[in-house]
ROSEVEX-265266 format. One record per residue (C-alpha): residue number from 1; residue in three letters; chain; x negated, y, z. Coordinates in steps of 0.001 Angstrom, whole numbers, plus 524288, in hexadecimal, padded with zeros to 5 digits. Example, Ala and Ser with C-alpha at 12.3 -4.5 7.8 and 13.67 -1.06 7.14 Angstrom:
- k;r;c;X;Y;Z
- 1;Ala;A;7CFF4;7EE6C;81E78
- 2;Ser;A;7CA9A;7FBDC;81BE4
This chain:
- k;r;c;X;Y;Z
- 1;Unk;A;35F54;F7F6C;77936
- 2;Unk;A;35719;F764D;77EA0
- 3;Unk;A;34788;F753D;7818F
- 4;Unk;A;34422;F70D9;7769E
- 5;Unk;A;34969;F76F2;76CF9
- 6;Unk;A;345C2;F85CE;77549
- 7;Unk;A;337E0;F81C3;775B0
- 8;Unk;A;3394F;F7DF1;765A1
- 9;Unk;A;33EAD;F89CD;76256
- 10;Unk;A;33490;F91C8;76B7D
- 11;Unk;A;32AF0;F8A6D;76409
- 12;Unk;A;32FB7;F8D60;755C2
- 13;Unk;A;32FD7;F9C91;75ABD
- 14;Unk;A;32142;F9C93;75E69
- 15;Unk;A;31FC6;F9686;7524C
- 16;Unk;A;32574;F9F35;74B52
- 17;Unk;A;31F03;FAA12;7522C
- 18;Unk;A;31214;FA539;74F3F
- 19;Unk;A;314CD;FA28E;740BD
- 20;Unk;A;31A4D;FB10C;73E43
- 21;Unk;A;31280;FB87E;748C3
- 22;Unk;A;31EA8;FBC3F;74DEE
- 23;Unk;A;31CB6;FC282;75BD2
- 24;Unk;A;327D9;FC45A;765E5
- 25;Unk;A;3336D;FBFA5;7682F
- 26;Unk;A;33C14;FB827;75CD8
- 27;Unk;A;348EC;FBFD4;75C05
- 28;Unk;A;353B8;FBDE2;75207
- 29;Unk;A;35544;FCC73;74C1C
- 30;Unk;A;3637E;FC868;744F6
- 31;Unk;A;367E5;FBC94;73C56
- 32;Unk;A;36831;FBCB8;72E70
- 33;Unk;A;36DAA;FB1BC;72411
- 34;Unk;A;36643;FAD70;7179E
- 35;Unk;A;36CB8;FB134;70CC6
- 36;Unk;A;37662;FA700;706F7
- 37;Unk;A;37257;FA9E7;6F975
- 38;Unk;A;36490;FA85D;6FC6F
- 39;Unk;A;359FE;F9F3D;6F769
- 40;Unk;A;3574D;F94EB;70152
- 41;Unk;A;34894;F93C7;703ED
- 42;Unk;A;3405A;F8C0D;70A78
- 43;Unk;A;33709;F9116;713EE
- 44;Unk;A;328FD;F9359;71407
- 45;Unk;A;31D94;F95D9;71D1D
- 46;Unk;A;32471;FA2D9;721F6
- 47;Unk;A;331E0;FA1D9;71C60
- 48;Unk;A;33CBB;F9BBB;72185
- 49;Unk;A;34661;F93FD;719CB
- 50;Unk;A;3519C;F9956;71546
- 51;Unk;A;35FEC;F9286;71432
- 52;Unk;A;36BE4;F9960;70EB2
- 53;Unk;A;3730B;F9FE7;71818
- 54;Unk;A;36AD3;F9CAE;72450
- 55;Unk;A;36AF8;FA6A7;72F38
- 56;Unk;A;35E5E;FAB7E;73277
- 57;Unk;A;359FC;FB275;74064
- 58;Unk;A;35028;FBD8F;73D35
- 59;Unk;A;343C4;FBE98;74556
- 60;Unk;A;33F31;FCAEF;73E1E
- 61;Unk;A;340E3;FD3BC;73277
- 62;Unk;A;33211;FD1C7;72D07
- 63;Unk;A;3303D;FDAF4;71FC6
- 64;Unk;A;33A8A;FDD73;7176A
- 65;Unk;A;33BE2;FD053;70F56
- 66;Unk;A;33A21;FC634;71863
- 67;Unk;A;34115;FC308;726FB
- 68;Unk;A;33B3F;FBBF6;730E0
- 69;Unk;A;34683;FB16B;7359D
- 70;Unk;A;34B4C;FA4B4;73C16
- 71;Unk;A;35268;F9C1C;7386D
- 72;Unk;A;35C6E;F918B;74101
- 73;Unk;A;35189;F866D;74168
- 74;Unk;A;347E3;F9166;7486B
- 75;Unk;A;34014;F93C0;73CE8
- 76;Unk;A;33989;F9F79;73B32
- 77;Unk;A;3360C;FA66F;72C7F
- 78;Unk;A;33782;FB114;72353
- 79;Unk;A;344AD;FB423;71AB6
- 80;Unk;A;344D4;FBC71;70FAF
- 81;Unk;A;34F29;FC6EA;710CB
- 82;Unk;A;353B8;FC5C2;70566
- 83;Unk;A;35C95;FBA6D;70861
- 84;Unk;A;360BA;FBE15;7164F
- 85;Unk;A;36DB7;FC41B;71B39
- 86;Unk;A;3721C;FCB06;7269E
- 87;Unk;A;37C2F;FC3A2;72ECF
């Protein structure tokens, strides 16, 4: 990885810890995939978009409907989980 793209994704991580007042360290709990059968959505403020079949990393288990996750491009949001799988 180079420079550049460790000091973009340090950036996107402070980021995201200011936006969800996340404190600590970002670890990936286990990996999860949307479900195929799902409705795609797009996201919103707090929610990340969701794509059939996309394998998530989970940050944290939040409350009992939602999941706090990332997604490959680094982005950061809440998932239903409704529509996710264990891998």
């Amino acid at each position: 990885m180079t420079l550049k793209a460790c000091k973009k994704e340090e950036k996107m991580d402070r980021g995201f810890q200011k936006k969800f007042k996340f404190e600590g360290s970002i670890n990936v709990l286990t990996q999860m995939m949307v479900d195929p059968a799902a409705k795609e959505k797009r996201g919103g403020a707090k929610n990340l978009p969701l794509r059939r079949g996309e394998i998530l990393d989970v940050i944290q288990f939040t409350n009992k409907e939602q999941i706090l996750c990332r997604n490959s491009q680094r982005r950061y949001g809440y998932v239903p989980r409704a529509v996710m799988l264990p891998l």
